[in-house]
C-alpha positions as CSV (number, residue, x, y, z in Angstrom):
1,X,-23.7,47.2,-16.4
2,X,-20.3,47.1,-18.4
3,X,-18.2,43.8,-17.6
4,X,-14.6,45.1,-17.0
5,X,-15.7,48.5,-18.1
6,X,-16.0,51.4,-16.1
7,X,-19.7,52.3,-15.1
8,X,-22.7,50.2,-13.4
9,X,-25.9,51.9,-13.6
10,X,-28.1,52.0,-10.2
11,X,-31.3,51.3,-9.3
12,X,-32.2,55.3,-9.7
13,X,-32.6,56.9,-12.8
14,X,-29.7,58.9,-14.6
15,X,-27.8,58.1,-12.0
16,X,-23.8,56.0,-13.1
17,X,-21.3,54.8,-10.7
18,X,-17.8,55.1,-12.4
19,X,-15.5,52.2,-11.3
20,X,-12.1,52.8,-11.9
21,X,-10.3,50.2,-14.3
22,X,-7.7,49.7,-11.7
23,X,-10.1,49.1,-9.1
24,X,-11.7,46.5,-11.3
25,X,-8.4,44.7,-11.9
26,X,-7.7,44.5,-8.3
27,X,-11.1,42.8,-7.3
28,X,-9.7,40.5,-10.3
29,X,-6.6,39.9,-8.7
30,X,-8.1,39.4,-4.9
31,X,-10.6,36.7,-6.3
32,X,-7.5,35.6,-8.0
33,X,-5.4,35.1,-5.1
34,X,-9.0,33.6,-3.1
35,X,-8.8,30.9,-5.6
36,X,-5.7,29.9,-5.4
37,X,-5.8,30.0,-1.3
38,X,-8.8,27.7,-1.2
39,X,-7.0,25.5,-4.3
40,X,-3.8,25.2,-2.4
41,X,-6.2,24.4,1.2
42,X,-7.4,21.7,-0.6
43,X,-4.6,20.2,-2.0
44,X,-3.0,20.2,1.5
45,X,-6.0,18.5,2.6
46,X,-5.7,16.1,0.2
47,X,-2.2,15.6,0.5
48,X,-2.9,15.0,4.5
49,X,-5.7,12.3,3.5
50,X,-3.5,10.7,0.9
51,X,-0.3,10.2,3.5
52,X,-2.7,8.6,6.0
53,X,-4.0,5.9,3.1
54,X,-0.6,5.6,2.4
55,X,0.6,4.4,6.3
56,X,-2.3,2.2,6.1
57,X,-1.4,0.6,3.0
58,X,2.3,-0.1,4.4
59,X,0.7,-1.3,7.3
60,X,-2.0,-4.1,5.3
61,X,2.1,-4.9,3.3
62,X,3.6,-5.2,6.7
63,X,0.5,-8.0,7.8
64,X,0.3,-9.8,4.8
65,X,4.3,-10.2,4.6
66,X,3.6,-11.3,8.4
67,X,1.0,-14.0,7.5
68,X,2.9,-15.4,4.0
69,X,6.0,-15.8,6.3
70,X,3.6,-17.4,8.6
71,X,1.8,-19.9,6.0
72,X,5.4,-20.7,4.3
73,X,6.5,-21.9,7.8
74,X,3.5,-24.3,8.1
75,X,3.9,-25.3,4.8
76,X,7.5,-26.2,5.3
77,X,6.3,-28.3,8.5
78,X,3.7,-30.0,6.5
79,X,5.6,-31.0,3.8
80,X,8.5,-32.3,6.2
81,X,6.0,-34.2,8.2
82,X,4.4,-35.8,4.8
83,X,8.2,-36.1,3.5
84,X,8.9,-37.9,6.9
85,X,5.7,-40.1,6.5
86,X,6.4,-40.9,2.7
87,X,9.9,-42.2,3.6
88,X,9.0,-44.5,6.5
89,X,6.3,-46.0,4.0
90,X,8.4,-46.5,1.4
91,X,11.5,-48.6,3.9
């Protein structure tokens, strides 16, 4: 068998099937264009996957901005309550 060539020998003797070079260069071209289908599949998969990470990511920012504003409040109330205590200590 000729790789790009233009005959395959079969299983029976003195026997040659004569493959057109065109006809090569389209199976060429058609696994071509497979491998760019499934490549492009894949990306849009990946693309799908890596926009639902994303969501959840803004999601974790949006909690953790929630619970800092949340701590900072309770800090503020603790350090007027120890502010308050500190001043009617020191009178």
């Amino acid at each position: 068998m000729h790789l790009l060539g233009t005959s395959i020998t079969t299983s029976l003797p003195n026997q040659i099937l004569f493959i057109e070079k065109d006809r090569t260069m389209k199976y060429i071209q058609n696994i071509k264009e497979y491998f760019f289908v499934v490549v492009i599949f894949y990306l849009a998969i990946s693309i799908t996957k890596n926009g639902r990470v994303i969501k959840e990511l803004l999601f974790q920012v949006e909690q953790t901005n929630e619970t800092l504003y949340q701590t900072n409040k309770v800090i503020a109330e603790m350090q007027k309550d120890n502010y308050g205590t500190s001043f009617s200590q020191a009178e």
